[in-house]
C-alpha positions in Angstrom: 0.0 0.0 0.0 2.7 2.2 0.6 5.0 1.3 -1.8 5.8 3.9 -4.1 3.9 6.7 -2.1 4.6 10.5 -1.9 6.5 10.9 -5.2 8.2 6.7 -5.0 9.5 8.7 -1.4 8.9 5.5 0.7 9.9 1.9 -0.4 9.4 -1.2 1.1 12.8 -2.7 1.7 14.1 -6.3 2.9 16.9 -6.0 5.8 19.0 -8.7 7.2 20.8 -7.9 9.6 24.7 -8.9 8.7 26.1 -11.2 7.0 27.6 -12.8 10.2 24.0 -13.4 11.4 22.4 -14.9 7.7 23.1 -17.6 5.8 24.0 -17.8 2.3 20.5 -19.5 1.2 19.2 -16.2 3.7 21.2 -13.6 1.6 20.6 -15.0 -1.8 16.6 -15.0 -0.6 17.3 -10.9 0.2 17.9 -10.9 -3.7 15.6 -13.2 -5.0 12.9 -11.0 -2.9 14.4 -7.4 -3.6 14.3 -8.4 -7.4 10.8 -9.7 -7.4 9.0 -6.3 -6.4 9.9 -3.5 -8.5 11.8 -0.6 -6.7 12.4 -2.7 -3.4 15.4 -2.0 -1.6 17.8 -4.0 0.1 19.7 -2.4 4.1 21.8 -4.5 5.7 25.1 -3.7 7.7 28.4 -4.4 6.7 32.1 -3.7 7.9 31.2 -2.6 10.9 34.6 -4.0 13.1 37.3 -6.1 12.3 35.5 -8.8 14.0 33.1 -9.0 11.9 35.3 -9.0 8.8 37.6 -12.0 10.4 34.3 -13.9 10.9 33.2 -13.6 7.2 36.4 -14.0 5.9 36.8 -17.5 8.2 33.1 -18.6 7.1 33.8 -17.7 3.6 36.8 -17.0 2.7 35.9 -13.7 1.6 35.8 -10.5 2.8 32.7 -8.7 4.2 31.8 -6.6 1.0 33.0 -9.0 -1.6 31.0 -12.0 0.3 27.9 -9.3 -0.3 28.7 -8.9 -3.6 29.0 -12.7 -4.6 25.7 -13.3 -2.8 24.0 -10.3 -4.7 24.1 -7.1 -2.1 25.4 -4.5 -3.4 24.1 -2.5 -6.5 22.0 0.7 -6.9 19.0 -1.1 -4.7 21.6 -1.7 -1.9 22.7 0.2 1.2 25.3 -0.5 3.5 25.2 0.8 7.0 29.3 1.6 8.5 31.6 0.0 6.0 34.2 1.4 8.8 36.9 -1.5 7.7 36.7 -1.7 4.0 39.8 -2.1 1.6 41.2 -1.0 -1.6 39.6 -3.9 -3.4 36.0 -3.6 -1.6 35.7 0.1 -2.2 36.3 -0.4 -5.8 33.5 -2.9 -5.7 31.3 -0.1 -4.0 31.8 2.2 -6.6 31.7 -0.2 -9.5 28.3 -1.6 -8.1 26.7 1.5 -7.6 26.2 0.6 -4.0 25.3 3.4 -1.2 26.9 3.6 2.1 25.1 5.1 5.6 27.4 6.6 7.8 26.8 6.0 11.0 29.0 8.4 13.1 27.6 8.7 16.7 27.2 4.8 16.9 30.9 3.9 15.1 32.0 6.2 18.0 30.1 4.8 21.2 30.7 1.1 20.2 34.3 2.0 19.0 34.0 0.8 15.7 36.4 3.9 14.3 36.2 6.2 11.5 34.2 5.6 8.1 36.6 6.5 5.3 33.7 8.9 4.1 35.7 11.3 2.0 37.6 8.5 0.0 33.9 7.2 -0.7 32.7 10.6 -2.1 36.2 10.8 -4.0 35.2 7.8 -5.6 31.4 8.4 -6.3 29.8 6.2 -3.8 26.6 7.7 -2.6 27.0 8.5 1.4 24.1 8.8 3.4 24.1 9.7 7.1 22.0 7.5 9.9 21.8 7.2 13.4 21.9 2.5 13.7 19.1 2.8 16.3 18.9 4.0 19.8 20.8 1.4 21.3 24.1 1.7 19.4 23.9 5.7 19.9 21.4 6.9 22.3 19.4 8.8 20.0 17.3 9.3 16.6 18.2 13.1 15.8 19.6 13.7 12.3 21.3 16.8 13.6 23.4 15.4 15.9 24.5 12.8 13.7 25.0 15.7 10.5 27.3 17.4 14.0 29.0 14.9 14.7 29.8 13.7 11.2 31.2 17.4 10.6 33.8 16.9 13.8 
């Protein structure tokens, strides 16, 4: 019903949470589902820490963004929430794919996740958004504090 509304303003989109938490048959699904509906969008989280990263790379051999990529998550429909730890190699994927990052920086500073590599993303065309990851990782939902503290 709301798909599409005010001006295609608000789309549905399908979210699993990380790779770490979703298996491969999960994350192949996201596509499957994303590419079924027209306009449906696809969130999930990715590079947040280097814990996360070793994880992937041990369950996949692969790291975080080109695991996503293999699976099908990243593109113009996709958006990445930190990408704190990317590389070289993964960031060129980014940009290749079209895919759009949320920077994130009030939680990436109270979990200690570091600093996303925002202004090499916007050398290199990527689309950067800013978000807030939820209350619990940052203690609030206000846009400006996050647009403040993404200034610092």
């Amino acid at each position: 019903q709301y798909h599409g509304a005010y001006n295609d303003r608000i789309r549905y989109a399908v979210t699993p949470r990380f790779a770490v938490s979703c298996s491969e048959a999960c994350l192949r699904g996201v596509r499957e589902l994303a590419d079924k509906y027209d306009g449906v969008r696809i969130h999930t989280h990715a590079s947040e820490n280097q814990s996360e990263i070793e994880t992937v790379k041990e369950d996949t051999g692969m790291r975080n963004i080109h695991w996503l990529d293999e699976v099908g998550l990243t593109g113009e429909d996709v958006v990445l929430a930190h990408c704190v730890w990317t590389d070289e190699s993964e960031r060129e994927v980014l940009a290749e794919t079209g895919t759009h990052v949320t920077h994130c920086p009030s939680s990436n500073m109270k979990l200690a996740s570091g600093i996303a590599p925002v202004w090499d993303y916007r050398d290199r065309g990527i689309n950067v958004a800013i978000g807030n990851d939820g209350p619990p990782c940052n203690n609030t939902l206000d846009a400006f504090t996050e647009m403040r503290q993404a200034s610092l």
